[in-house]
C-alpha positions in Angstrom: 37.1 -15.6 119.7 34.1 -13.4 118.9 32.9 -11.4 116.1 34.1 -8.4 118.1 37.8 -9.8 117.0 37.1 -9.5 113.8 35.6 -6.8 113.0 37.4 -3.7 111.1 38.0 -0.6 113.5 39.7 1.5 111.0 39.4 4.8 108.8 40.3 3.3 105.7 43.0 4.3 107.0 45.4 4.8 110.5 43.2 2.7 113.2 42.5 4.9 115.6 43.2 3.7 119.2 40.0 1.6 120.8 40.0 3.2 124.3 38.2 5.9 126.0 40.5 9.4 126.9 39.6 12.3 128.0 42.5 15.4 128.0 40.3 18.0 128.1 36.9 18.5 130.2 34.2 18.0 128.3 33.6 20.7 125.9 37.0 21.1 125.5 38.5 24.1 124.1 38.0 23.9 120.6 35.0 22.0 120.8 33.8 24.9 123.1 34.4 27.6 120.2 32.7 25.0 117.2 29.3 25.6 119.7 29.9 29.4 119.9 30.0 29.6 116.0 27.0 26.9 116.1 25.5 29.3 118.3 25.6 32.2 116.4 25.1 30.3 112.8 23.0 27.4 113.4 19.4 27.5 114.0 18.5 27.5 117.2 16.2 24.3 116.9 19.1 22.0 115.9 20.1 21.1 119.1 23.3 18.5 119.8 23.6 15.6 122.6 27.4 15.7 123.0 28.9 18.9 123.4 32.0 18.0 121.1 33.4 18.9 117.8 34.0 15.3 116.2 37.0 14.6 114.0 37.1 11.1 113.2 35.2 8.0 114.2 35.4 4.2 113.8 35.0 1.0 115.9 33.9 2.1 119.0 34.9 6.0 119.5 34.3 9.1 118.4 37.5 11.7 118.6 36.6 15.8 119.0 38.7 18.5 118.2 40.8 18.6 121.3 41.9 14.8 121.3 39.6 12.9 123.3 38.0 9.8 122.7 34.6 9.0 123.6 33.2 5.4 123.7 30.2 5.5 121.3 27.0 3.8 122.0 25.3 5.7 119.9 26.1 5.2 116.4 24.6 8.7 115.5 21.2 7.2 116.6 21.7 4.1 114.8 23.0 5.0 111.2 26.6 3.9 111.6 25.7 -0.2 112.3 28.6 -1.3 110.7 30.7 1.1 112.4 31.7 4.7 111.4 33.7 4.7 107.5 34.3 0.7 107.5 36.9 0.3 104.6 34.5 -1.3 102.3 31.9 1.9 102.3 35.0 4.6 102.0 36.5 2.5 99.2 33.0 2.1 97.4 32.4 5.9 98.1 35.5 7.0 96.8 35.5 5.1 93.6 32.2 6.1 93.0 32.5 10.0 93.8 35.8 9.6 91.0 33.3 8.4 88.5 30.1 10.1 88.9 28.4 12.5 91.9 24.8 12.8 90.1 22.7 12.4 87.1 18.9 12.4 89.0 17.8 8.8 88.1 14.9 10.0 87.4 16.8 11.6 83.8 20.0 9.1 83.6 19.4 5.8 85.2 22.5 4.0 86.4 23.0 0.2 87.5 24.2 1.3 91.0 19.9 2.7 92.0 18.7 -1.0 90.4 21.5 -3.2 92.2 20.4 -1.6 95.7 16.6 -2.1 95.2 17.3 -5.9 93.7 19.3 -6.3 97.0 16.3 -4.7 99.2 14.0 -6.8 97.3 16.1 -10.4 98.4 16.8 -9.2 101.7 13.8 -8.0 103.6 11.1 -10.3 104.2 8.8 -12.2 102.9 9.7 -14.6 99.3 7.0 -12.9 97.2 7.8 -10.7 94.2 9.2 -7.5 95.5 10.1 -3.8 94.1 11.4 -1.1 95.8 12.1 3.2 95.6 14.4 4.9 97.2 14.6 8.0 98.8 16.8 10.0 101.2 15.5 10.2 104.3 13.6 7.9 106.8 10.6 10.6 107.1 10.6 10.8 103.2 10.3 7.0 102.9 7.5 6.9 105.3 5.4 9.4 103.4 6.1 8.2 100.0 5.0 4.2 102.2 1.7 6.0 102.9 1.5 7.3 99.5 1.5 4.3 97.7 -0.7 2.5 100.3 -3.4 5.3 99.5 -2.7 4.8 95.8 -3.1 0.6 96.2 -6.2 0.9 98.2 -8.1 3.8 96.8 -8.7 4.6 100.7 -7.5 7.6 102.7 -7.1 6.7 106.7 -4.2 5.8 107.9 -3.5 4.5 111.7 -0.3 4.4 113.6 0.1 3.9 117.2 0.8 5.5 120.7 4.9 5.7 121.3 5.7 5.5 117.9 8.0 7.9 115.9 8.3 8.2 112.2 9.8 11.5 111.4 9.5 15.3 111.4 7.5 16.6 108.3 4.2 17.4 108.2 2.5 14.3 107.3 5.1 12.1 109.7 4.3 14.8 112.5 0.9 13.9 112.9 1.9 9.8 112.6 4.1 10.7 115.5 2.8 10.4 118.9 5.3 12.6 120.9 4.4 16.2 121.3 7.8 18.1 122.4 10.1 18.1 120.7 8.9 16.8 117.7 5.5 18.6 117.2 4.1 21.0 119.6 3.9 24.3 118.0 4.4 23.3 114.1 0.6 22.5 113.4 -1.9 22.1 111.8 -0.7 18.4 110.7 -2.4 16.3 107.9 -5.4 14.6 108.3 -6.9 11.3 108.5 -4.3 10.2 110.5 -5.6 7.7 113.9 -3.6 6.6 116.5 -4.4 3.0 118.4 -3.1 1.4 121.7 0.4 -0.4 121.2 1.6 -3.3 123.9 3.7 -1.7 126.7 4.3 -5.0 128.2 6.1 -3.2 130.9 3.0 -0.8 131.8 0.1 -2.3 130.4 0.1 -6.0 131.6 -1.8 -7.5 128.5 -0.6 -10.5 127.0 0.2 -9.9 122.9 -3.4 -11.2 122.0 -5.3 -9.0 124.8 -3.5 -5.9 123.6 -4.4 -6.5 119.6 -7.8 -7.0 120.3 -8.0 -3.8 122.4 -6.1 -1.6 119.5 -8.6 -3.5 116.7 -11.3 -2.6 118.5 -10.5 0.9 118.8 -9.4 1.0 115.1 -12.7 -1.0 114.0 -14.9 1.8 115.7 -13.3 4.8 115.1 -11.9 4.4 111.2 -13.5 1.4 110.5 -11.9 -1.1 107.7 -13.8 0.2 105.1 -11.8 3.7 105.4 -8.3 2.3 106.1 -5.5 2.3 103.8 -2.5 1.2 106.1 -1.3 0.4 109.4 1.8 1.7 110.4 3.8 0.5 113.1 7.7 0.2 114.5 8.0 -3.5 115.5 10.0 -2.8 118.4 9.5 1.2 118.7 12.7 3.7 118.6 12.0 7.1 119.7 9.0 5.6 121.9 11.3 4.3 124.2 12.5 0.9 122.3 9.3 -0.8 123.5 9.0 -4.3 122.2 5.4 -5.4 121.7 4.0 -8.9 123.5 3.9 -11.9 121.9 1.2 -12.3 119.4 0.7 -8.3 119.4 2.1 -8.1 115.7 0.6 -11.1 114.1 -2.2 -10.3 115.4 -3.0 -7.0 113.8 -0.9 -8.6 110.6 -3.9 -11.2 110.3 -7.0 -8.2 110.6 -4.9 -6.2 108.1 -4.8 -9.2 105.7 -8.1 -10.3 106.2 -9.9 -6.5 106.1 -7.8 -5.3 102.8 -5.6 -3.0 104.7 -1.8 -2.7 104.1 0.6 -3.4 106.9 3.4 -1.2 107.0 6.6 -1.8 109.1 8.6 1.4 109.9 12.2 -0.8 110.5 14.3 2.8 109.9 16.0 2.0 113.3 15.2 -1.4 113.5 16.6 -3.0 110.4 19.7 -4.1 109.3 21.3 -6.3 112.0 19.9 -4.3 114.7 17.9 -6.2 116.9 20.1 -9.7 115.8 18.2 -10.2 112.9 18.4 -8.7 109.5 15.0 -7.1 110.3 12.9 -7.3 113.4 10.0 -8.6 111.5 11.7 -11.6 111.6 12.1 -12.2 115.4 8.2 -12.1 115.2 7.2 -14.2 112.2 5.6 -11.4 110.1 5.9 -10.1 106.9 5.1 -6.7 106.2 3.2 -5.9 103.0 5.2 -2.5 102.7 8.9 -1.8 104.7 10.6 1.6 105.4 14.2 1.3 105.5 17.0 4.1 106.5 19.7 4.7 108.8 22.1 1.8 108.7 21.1 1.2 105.0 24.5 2.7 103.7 27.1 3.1 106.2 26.3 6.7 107.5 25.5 8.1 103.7 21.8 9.1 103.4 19.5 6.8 101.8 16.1 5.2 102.5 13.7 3.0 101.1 10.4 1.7 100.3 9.9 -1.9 99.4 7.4 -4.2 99.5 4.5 -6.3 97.3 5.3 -5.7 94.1 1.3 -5.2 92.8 0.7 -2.5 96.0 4.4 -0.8 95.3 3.2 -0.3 91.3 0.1 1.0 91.8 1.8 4.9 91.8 1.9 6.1 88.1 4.6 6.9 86.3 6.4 10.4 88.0 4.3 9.9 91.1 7.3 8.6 93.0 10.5 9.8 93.1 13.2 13.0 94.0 16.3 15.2 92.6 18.7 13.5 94.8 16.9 9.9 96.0 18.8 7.1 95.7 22.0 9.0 94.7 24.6 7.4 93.6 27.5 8.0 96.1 24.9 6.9 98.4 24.0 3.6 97.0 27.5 2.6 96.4 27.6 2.7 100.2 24.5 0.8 100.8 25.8 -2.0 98.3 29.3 -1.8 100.6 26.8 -2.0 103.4 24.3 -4.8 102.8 27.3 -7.1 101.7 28.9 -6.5 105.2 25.6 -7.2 107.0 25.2 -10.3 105.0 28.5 -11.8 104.6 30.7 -10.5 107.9 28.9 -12.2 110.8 27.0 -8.8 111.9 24.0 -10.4 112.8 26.1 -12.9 115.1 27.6 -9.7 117.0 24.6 -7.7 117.5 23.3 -11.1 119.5 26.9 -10.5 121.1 26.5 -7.0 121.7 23.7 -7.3 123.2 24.2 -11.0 125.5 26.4 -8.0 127.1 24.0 -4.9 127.4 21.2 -7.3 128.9 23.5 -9.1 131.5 25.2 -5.8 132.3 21.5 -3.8 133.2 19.8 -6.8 134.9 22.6 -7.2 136.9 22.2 -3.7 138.1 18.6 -3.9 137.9 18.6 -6.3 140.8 20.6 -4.0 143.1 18.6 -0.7 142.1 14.6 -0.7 141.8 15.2 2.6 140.0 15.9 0.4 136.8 12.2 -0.2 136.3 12.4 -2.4 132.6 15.3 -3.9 130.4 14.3 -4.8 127.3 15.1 -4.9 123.5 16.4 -7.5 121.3 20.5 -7.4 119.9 22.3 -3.8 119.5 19.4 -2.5 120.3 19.0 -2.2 124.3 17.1 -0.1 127.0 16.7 1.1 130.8 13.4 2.7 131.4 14.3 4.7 134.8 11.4 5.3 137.6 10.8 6.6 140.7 11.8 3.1 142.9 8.8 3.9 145.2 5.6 4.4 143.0 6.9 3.5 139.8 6.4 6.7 137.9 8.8 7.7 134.8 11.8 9.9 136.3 12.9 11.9 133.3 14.8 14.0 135.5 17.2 11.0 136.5 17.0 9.5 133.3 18.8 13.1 131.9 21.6 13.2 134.9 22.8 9.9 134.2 22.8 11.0 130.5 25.0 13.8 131.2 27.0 12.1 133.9 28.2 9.4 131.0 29.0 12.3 128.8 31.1 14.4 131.0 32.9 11.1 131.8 33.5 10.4 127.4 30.9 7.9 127.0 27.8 8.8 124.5 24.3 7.3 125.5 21.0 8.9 124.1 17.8 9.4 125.8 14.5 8.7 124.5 10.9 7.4 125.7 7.5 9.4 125.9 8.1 10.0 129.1 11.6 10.9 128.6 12.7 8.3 131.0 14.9 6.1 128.8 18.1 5.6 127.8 18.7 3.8 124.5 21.9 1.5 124.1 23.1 1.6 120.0 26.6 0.6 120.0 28.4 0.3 116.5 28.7 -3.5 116.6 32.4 -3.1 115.6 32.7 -2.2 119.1 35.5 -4.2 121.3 33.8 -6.3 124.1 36.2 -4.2 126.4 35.2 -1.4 125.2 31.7 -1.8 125.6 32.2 -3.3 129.1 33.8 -0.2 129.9 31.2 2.1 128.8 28.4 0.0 130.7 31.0 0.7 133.6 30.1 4.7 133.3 27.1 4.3 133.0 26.9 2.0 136.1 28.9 5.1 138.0 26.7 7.6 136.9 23.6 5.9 137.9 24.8 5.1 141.3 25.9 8.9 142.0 22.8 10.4 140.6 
């Protein structure tokens, strides 16, 4: 037996049936008249992945409007971990939206806000005091991370590095290395922002050691210690194409951060949370972060984020500097309490090692027979194919997008990502059935071999 047998697949209510169906073409009908009113009512710049009008999720599919049932490997870019409304997070939810929908913690404190930053504060790592904030959005809990790092440090420059994401507002814009779609146009950003070398292991052939020394170098000449308040990095990067740093890369610029009064921030807003088969994917390198972004799989598929770390750098804001109408509300922190106990207590780290035993062995296996697989890597639920051209190597966005679009037409949801556009990104809920999951990895398979 594996975790996958034990793990809840239901609404709170009926269990919807674990298979992949498709009645319709997809867009089906009435998901075809949901985009016409999108269309006409929805910004334009909100774009969609799947053209379908969901209607209920859980274990491992999502069912639209006109009855079909895609496989989901997904997990609405890696929010719904646990998979979508596990019964412990709609029964938390519930209870809590029949007591209480708001106050603003910042007027009427309730136990709910405390209990999810005491359980942030034991779970992510590191055994040194800890405090955290909340907030409501990924983005939001990286600015309000380079807020407090400014505040700690009395300095102002902040680097991140090349591939990495952290979010789409103004100051997370300019921390963001990708240009379309996340920033071209929507300038000027905020300043004092640097960007170093990250290990590409894949593209760049350093060792982890060779590739810190080349980012320090870079960082040490063109900021300069003296001027830098934080670093901050993904440890294995999302939106960048799930790149996982060499060996040594991380503790390596951990050590100069320590040793140069700089604060290291890890961005785990994709990464944490059972992820990458550990709670955070800090731990699979042996660093502790002196401040940690947390989001996405924090509560279930409610939103809430976070900010914890050192307790000396995370008091250094006055009183009123941090805070938010609607961060850390309450509805969404009975979720994240439902949550954390799951990933904790229910053997969710065990399956994402599962989960993704099966990804790897699935994409190697067709690695060998097709050279236009040019990388597998990644570390638990949290797998990738970089796609090039089998001849000279070179990204091939343009296949990585067919195949896309070939798994979605056949009810299977994958998601793109990379700078180069030439990846696509495995996030499975991990209460997805191994059968399931082997079926999807079939699709995909087919679609790749007809592109």
């Amino acid at each position: 037996m594996t975790a996958s047998d034990t793990l809840p697949t239901t609404l709170g209510g009926p269990t919807l049936v674990q298979e992949r169906r498709l009645v319709t073409s997809i867009p089906g009908p009435r998901s075809q008249q949901l985009l016409e009113r999108k269309a006409a009512a929805v910004a334009a710049g909100v774009g969609h992945t799947a053209p379908i009008e969901a209607v209920a999720a859980g274990g491992g599919v999502i069912v639209d409007a006109d009855g079909n049932s895609l496989i989901d490997l997904g997990s609405g870019i890696a929010v719904t971990t646990l998979g979508n409304a596990h019964p412990a997070v709609v029964e938390a939810v519930q209870a809590q939206v029949a007591q209480f929908t708001h106050t603003c913690f910042m007027v009427s404190p309730y136990e709910s806000y405390v209990a999810v930053a005491e359980a942030l504060n034991r779970v992510t790592p590191g055994d040194h005091v800890k405090k955290s904030a909340l907030f409501n959005s990924g983005a939001e809990a990286v600015e309000n991370a380079i807020k407090i790092a400014r505040k700690a440090t009395g300095k102002q420059a902040v680097v991140a590095f090349d591939h990495g994401y952290h979010g789409r507002t103004n100051l997370t814009m300019a921390l963001t290395a990708k240009s379309m779609p996340y920033k071209s146009g929507f300038g000027p950003f905020a300043g004092e922002v640097y960007r170093a070398p990250m290990s590409y292991p894949y593209r760049d052939g350093l060792t982890g050691p060779e590739a810190a020394k080349k980012a320090i170098s870079i960082i040490e000449k063109q900021v300069g210690a003296d001027n830098l308040a934080a670093v901050i990095i993904e440890p294995i990067q999302g939106e960048g194409g799930f790149i996982v740093p060499a060996e040594g890369f991380l503790p390596a610029i951990v050590e100069w951060c320590r040793v140069n009064g700089v604060v290291f921030i890890a961005d785990e807003i994709q990464t944490g949370f059972a992820r990458t088969g550990e709670m955070f994917a800090c731990d699979l390198f042996g660093v502790v972060p002196d401040l940690i972004t947390t989001a996405k799989g924090i509560a279930g598929g409610l939103p809430l984020a976070a900010v914890t770390g050192r307790a000396e750098i995370m008091d250094a804001a006055h009183t009123g500097g941090l805070g938010g109408t609607y961060g850390g509300n309450p509805i969404a922190c009975a979720a994240a309490l439902a949550a954390i106990d799951a990933f904790e207590n229910d053997g969710l780290i065990e399956r994402a090692r599962e989960v993704g035993t099966i990804l790897t062995d699935r994409l190697t296996a067709l690695q060998q027979s097709d050279p236009r697989i040019g990388d597998v890597r990644g570390h638990g639920g949290m797998i990738a194919a970089e796609f090039v051209d089998a001849e000279t190597g070179e990204p091939d966005a343009a296949l990585t997008a067919a195949v896309a679009k070939a798994c979605i037409a056949e009810g299977v949801i994958v998601l793109t990502c990379g700078t180069y556009g030439n990846v696509i990104r495995f996030l499975p809920p991990l209460s997805i059935p191994d059968d399931l999951l082997h079926e999807g990895m079939d699709v995909v398979a087919a679609a790749l071999a007809a592109a």
